[in-house]
N, C-alpha and C positions, 0 to 999 in steps of 0.2 A: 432549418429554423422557420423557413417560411411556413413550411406547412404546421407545423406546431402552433403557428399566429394563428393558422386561420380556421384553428380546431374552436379559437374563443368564442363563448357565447353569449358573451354578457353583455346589458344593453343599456347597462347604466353608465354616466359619460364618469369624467374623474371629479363631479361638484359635489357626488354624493359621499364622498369620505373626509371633505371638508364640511359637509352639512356634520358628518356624525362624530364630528369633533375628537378622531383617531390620530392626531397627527402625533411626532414623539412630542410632543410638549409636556409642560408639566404634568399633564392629568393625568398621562400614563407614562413618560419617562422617569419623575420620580417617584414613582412608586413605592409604596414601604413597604416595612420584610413584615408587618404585622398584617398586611393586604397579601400579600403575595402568599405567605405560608397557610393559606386557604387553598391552595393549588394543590389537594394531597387525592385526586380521584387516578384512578388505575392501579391503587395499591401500593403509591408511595407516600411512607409516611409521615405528616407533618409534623412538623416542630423542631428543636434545634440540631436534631440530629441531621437533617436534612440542611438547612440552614448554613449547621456549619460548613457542609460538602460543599454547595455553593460558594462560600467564601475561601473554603480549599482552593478549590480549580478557579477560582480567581488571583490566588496567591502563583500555585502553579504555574499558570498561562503567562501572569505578570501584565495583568489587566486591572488589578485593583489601583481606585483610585484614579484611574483615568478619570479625562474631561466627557462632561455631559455630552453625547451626539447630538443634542441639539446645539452645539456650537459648531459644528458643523455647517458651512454654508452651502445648501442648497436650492432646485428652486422652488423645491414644495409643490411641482406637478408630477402629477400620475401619470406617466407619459412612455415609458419604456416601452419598447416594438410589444413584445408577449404581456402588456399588463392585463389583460382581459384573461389569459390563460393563468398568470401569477392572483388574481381576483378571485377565479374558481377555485384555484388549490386552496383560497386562503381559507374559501367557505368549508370546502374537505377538513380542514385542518383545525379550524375551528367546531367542528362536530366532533372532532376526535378527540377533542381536551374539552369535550362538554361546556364550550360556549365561555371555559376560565377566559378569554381572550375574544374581542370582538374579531368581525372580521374586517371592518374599520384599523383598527389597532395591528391585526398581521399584516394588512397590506401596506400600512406605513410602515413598519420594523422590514419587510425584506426590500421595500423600495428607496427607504433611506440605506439599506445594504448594498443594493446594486448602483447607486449614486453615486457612493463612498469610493467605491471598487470600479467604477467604469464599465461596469458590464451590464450584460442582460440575463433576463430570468428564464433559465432552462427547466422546463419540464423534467421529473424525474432525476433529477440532480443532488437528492440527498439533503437537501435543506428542510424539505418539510418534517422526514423522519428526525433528523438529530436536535432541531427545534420540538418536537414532542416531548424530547427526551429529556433535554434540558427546564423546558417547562414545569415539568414538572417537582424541580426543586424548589424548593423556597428562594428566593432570592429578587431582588429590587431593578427595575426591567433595564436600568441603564447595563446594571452589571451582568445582567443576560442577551443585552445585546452585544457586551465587548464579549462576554465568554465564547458566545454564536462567531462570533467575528474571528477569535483567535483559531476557535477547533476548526472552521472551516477552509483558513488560510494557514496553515499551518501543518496539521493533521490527514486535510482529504487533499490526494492528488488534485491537480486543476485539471485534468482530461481523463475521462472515464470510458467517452465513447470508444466505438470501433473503432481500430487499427491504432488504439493509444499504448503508451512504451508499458503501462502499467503491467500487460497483460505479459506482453515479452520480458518484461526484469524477474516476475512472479515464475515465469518457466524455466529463467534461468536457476533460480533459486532450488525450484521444485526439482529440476535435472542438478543439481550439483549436490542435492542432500538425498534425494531417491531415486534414480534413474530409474530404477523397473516402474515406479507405479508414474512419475512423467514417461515413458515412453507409452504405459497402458492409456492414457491419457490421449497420448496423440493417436495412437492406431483405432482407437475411438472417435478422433475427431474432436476432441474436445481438450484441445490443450493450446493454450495462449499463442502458441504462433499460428496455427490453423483457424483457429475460429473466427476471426474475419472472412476469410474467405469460402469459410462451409454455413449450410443453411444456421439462417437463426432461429428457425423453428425448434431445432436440437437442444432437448433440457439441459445437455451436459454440454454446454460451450460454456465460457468463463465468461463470459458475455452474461449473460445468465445465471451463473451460481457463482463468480465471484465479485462480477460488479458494484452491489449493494453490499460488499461486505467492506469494497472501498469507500465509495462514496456516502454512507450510510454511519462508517467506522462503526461496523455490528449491529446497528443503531435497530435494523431494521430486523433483526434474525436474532436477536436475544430479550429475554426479557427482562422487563425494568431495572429489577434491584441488580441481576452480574454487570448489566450494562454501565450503571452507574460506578461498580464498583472496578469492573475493567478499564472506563476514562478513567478514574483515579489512580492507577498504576501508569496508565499509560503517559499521562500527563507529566506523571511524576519522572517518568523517564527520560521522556522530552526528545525522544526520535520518532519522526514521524515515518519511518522502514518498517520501525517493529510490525507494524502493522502486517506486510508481507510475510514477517515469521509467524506471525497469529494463524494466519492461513497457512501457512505449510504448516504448523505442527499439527491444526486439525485436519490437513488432509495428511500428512504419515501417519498419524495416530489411527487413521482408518484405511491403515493401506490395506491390510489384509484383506476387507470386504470391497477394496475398490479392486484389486487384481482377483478376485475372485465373482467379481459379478459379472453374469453373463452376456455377453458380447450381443444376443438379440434385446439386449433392453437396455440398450445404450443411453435411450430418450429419459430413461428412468434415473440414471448415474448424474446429470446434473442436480436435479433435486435432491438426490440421497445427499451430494455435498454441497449443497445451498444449506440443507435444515443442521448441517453439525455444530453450529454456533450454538442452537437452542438448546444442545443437550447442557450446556453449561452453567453448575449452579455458582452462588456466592461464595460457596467456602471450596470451589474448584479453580477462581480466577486468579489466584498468586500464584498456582504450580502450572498456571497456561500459559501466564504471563513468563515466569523464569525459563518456563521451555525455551518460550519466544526467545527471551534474551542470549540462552546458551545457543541456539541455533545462530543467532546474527552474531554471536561471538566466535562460531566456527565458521563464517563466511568470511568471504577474501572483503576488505574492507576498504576496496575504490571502489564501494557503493557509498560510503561516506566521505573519501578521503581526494575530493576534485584536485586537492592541490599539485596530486602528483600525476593526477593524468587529466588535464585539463580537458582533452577530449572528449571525456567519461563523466560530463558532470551529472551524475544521476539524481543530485538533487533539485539543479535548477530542469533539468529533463521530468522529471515525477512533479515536483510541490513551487518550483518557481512561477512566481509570478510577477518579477520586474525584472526589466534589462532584457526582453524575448527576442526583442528584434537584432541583437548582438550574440546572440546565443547560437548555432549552428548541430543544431541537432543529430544525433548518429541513430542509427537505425539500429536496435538493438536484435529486431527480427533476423540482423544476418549472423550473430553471434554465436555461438557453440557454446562458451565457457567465459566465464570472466578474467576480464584485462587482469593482470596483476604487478602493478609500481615496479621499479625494483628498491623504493626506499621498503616497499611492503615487505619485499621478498626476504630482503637482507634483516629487517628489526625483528620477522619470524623466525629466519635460520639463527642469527644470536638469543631468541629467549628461548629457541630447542635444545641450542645442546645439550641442555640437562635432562633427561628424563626424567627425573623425580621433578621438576617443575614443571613440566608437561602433562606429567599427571595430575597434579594441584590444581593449573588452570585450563586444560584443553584447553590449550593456544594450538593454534594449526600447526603443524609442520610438515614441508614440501617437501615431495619427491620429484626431483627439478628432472625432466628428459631434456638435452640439449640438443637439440635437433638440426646445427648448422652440421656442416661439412665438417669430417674430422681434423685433416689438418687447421680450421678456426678454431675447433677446441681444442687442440692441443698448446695453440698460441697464446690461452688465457679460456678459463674458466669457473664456473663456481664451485669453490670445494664440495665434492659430494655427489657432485652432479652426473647422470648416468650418459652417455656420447649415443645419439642413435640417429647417426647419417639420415635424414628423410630424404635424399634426392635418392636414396638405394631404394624403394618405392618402383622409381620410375626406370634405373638403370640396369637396376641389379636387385631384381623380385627376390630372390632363393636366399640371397644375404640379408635383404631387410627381413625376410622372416625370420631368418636366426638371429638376426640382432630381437626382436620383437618378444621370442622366445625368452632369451636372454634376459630381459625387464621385467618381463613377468618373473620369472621365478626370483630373480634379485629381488623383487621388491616385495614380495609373498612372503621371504623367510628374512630378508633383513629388515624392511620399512614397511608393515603390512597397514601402520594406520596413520599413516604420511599420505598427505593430498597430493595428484599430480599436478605438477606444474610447468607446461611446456615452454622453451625458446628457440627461437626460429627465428626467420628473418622474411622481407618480403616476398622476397623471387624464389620462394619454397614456404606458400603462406597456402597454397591446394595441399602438399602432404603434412604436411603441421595438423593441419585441419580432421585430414584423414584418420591420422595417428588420433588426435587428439577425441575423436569419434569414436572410435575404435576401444578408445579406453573407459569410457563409459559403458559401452556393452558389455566388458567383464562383472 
């Protein structure tokens, strides 16, 4: 952070944006929609149809009708550590919406934001992009600073940098619906657990091609009209995960030219999957979106569901932002495959037994290996469940392979499109692990 302060250049103190009479007060907090819907330059277009959008994803968010942010008490100084650096974006940012907005007026909208929120203003954080975005519909500034307020705290992860879980849950994802094009990924070097640790010079680290696709929510890598019309679904859905399936279905949609590019141009493979947002037009974003949704409806669901594994709370881990310092975070880089409840386990096994409902909803169904010692399974188990000793691993090589044999072909001709789902215990939590490796490489 220090160094990002001391990149500011600007040498005017904070009197000159109370000279220029930017503050939210009336003159530009309450803004009318007959001023505002003058904001139609990048080829979005004015009038009500735009207008109404605005007042959509004010309904959505459940921001209409809030109190004015000037009732907000603050102390109306320019003062936050980066505001010289937050000053310069504002004037960027202001060029880019053709001056619709002083930069008097940006630099009070994100400073009354980082007031509100207690925080400081990060370079590259995705605010400048999704405020473009937003700007650009018709709408009355109060109601675009709650909408900025909701999509930002709600929508973008609160940690995007390196070594943040974002990139580890996104690998989990990637390895539990593709595994061959996440493993092409890492032997690349550019797959969410590694890219911390390998050059970031590397175009294909996620560092790179998919950080802007969080913190940005596409904002940055699509254009205007899918974008707007992608918040509008997304909004309407009101999980802020889907997001994660966004990006995996454009990157399995392009597995085949990602496991097929060639391995000396590697540097080349993050940009090829940075630019696949762009391919998407208006009347493409409800059958990208529905992917989304079928994909996060075939995932194990203690990525939503903390209650049952409080450990695992992936929400206040990705998008919380109150209560941190009571939170105890788990390290998702040491994970293999996702936790699974056993309230998960067991509401899946009862909505399977029907096949003919299983077809209707691809709801998951488990193919549970029970990995304790056999006489434990024999004393109680889950009906169905396949028995395969893991301490035989360490004890008895030549049987664990035949048991090994064994599952595979059981599961090939009776449960071929049953997810696996291992149980173990701790003091056999190394061959669990193994096995449970082991079965992603088929």
């Amino acid at each position: 952070m220090d160094e990002e302060i001391s990149e500011g250049t600007s040498t005017l103190d904070d009197e000159w944006v109370k000279a220029g009479d930017a503050s939210l007060g009336s003159s530009s907090i309450n803004t009318s929609k007959n001023e505002s819907s003058s904001i139609s330059d990048g080829g979005s277009p004015a009038g009500m149809e735009s207008e109404g959008r605005g007042a959509k994803w004010g309904r959505l968010l459940g921001v209409l009708n809030r109190p004015d942010p000037n009732s907000y008490e603050w102390d109306h100084l320019f003062n936050l550590r980066s505001q010289s650096i937050l000053r310069n974006d504002c004037r960027q940012l202001a060029k880019k919406i053709n001056n619709t907005k002083s930069v008097p007026e940006l630099e009070s909208f994100f400073t009354l934001y980082c007031k509100m929120r207690s925080i400081d203003y990060q370079r590259n954080n995705g605010w400048m992009e999704i405020y473009e975005r937003l700007v650009r519909v018709p709408m009355a500034t109060d109601q675009l600073f709650h909408i900025f307020y909701a999509v930002t705290t709600k929508f973008v992860p609160r940690d995007t940098r390196k070594n943040s879980a974002i990139y580890d849950l996104f690998r989990l994802i990637l390895q539990y619906h593709d595994p061959a094009v996440c493993s092409k990924l890492e032997t690349l070097k550019c797959a969410p657990l590694n890219y911390a640790k390998k050059l970031e010079t590397l175009k294909c680290a996620p560092l790179n091609y998919a950080k802007e696709w969080f913190n940005t929510v596409f904002a940055s890598h699509m254009d205007e009209g899918p974008c707007h019309v992608l918040w509008t679904h997304y909004f309407e859905r009101g999980d802020p995960f889907l997001i994660f399936f966004m990006g995996l279905v454009l990157v399995v949609n392009s597995r085949e030219e990602i496991l097929n590019y060639p391995i000396d141009e590697k540097e080349k493979l993050g940009t090829f999957i940075e630019g696949l947002a762009r391919n998407l037009t208006e009347e493409d974003v409800a059958d990208f979106v529905d992917l989304a949704v079928f994909y996060s409806q075939r995932t194990p669901q203690c990525i939503k569901e903390a209650r049952y594994l409080p450990s695992y709370d992936f929400h206040c881990m990705i998008f919380g932002a109150n209560l941190l310092d009571e939170f105890n975070e788990v390290s998702l880089s040491k994970l293999i495959c996702f936790p699974i409840s056993n309230q998960e386990l067991m509401r899946r096994e009862r909505s399977g037994d029907s096949k003919l409902i299983y077809h209707l909803t691809k709801a998951i169904r488990y193919f549970i290996v029970d990995c304790r010692k056999t006489d434990l399974y024999r004393r109680g188990n889950v009906p169905g469940s396949f028995s395969l000793d893991c301490q035989l691993m360490v004890d008895a090589p030549d049987q664990f392979a035949i048991g090994v044999n064994s599952l595979k072909k059981y599961k090939s001709d009776q449960r071929p499109d049953d997810h696996y789902c291992f149980i173990g215990y701790v003091t056999a939590s190394l061959p669990v692990r193994s096995l449970s490796t082991h079965s992603y490489k088929q």
